[in-house]
C-alpha positions as CSV (number, residue, x, y, z in Angstrom):
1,X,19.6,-4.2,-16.2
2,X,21.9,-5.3,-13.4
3,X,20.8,-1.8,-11.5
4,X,17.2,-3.5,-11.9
5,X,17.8,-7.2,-11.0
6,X,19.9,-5.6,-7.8
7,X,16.9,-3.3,-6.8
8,X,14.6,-6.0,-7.4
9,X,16.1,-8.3,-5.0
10,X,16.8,-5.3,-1.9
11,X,12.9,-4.7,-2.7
12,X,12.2,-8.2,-2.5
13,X,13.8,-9.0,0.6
14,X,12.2,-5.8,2.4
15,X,8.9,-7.6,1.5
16,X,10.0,-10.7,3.2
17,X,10.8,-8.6,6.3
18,X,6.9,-7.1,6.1
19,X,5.7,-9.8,7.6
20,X,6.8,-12.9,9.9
21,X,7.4,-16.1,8.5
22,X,4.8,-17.4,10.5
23,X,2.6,-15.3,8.8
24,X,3.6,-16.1,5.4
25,X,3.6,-19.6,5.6
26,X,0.0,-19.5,7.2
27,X,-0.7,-16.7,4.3
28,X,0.7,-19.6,1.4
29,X,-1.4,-22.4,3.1
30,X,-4.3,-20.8,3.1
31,X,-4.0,-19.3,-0.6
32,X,-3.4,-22.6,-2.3
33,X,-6.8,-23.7,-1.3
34,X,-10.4,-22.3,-1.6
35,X,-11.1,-19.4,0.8
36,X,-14.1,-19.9,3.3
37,X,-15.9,-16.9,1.4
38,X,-15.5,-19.1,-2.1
39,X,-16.9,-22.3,-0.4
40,X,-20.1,-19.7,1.0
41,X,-20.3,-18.9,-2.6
42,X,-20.4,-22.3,-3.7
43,X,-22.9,-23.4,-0.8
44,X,-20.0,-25.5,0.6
45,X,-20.5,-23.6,4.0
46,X,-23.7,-22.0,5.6
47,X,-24.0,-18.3,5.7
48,X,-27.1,-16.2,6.7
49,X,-27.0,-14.4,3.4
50,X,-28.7,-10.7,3.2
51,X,-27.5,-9.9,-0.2
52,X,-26.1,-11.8,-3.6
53,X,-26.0,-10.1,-6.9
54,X,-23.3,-11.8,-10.2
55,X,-20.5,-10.1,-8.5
56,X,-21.0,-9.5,-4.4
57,X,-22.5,-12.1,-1.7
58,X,-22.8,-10.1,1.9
59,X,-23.8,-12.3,4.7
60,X,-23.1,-11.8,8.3
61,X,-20.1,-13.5,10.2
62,X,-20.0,-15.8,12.8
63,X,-18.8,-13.7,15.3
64,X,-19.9,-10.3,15.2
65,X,-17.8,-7.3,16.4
66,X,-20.8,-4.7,16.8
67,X,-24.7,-5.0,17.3
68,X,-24.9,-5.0,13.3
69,X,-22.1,-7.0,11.5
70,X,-22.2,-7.9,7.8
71,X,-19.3,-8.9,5.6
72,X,-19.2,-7.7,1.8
73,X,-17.1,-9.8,-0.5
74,X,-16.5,-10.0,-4.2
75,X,-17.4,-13.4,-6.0
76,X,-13.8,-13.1,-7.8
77,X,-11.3,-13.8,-5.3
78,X,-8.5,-11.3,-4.8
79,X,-6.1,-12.0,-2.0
80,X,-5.7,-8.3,-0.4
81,X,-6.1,-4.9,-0.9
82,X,-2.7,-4.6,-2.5
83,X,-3.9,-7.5,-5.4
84,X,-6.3,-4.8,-6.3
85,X,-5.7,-3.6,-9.4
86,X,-7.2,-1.0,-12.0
87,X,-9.7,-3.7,-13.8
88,X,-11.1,-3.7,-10.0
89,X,-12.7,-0.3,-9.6
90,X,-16.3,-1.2,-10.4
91,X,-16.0,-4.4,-8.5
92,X,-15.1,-1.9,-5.2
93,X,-16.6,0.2,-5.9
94,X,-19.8,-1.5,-5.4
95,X,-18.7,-3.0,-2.9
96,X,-19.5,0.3,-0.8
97,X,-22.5,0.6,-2.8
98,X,-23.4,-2.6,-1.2
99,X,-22.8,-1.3,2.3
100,X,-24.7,1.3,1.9
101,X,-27.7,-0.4,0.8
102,X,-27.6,-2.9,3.5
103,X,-27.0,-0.4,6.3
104,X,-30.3,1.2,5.0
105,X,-31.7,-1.8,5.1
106,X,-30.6,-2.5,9.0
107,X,-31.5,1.2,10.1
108,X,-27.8,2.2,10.6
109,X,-27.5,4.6,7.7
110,X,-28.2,7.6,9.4
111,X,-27.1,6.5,12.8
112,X,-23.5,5.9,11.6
113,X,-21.8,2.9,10.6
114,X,-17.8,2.0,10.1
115,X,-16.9,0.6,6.8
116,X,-13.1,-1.6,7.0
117,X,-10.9,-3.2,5.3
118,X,-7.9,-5.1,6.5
119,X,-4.9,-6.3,4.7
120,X,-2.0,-8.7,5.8
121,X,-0.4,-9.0,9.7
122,X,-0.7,-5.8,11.3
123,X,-4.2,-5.6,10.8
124,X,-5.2,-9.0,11.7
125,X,-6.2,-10.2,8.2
126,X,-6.6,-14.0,8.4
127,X,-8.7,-14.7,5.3
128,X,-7.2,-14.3,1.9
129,X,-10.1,-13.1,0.0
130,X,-10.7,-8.9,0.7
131,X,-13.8,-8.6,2.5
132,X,-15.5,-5.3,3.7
133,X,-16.6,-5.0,7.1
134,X,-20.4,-3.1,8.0
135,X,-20.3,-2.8,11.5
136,X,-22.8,-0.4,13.2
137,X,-25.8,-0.6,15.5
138,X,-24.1,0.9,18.7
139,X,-21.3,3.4,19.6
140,X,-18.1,2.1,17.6
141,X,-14.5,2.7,20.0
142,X,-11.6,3.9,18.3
143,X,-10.5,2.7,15.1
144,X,-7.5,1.3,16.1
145,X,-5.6,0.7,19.5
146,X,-4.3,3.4,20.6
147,X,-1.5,2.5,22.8
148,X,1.7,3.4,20.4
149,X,0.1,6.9,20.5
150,X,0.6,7.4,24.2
151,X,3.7,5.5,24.2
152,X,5.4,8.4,21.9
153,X,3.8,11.1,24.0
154,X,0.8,11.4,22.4
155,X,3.0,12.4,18.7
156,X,2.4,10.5,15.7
C-alpha cells in the first residue's frame, strides 16, 4: 500500500507538470460552469444547427478554419478525450457517423475532409466539452506545424 500511495503521488505530480498552471486554472474555471456547447444545447446561445438527434447536436462554429466547418458534439458532456471511457463507444462512435453524414450532405465526402479532435494545452483545446471538427471544402495544409520536425533535422 505505501508502494501505491508513493506511486500515486510521483504520478500525480507528473500530471501537474502536463500542463501550465495557467492552463489548469483556466481548465478548472471553465469546468465548474456550463460549457458553450451545453448552453447551444439548451438554446442559451445561437448556433446554425445542421444536425440534432437525443445524443449529438452538430452546428457550425463561429469562426471557421476551412471553406466547410462543422463541429460534432455529444449532448453528455465529457471534458476531453482522456474522460472517455468504455460506456462511451457508441456515443463516438457516432459521432464519426455523424461526420460522415453531414460531409455527404455538404459535397465533401468524396472530395476529402479532416476529421479532429483536440485535447488539453498542446493542441489548443479551450472548450471543455470534446467536440469533433469536419473541416473540408478546399485543400487542407498539414495536420500539424511542422517546425519541431525541421528543427531535429527532419527526425522524429
Amino acid at each position: 500500500m505505501k508502494y501505491f500511495c508513493l506511486l500515486f503521488l510521483v504520478f500525480s505530480m507528473l500530471q501537474a507538470k502536463a500542463q501550465s498552471e495557467i492552463y489548469q486554472k483556466k481548465k478548472a474555471e471553465k469546468l465548474a460552469v456550463k460549457s458553450p456547447f451545453e448552453k447551444i444545447v439548451d438554446r442559451e446561445l445561437p448556433a446554425n444547427i445542421v444536425y440534432e438527434d437525443g445524443d449529438i447536436i452538430a452546428f457550425q462554429p463561429l469562426d471557421n478554419q476551412a471553406r466547410v466547418h462543422y463541429l460534432i458534439v455529444p449532448k453528455k458532456r465529457i471534458p476531453t478525450i482522456n474522460d472517455v471511457s468504455e460506456g462511451d463507444q457508441m456515443l463516438m462512435g457516432k459521432m464519426v457517423l455523424v461526420a460522415q453524414k453531414i460531409a455527404k450532405e455538404k459535397k465533401i465526402g468524396e472530395t476529402g475532409y479532416r476529421l479532429v479532435f483536440n485535447t488539453n494545452e498542446d493542441s489548443g483545446q479551450s472548450v471543455f466539452h470534446i467536440h469533433l471538427h469536419l473541416l473540408g471544402g478546399n485543400k487542407l495544409g498539414p495536420m500539424a506545424d511542422q517546425t519541431w520536425r525541421h528543427e531535429n533535422g527532419g527526425k522524429d
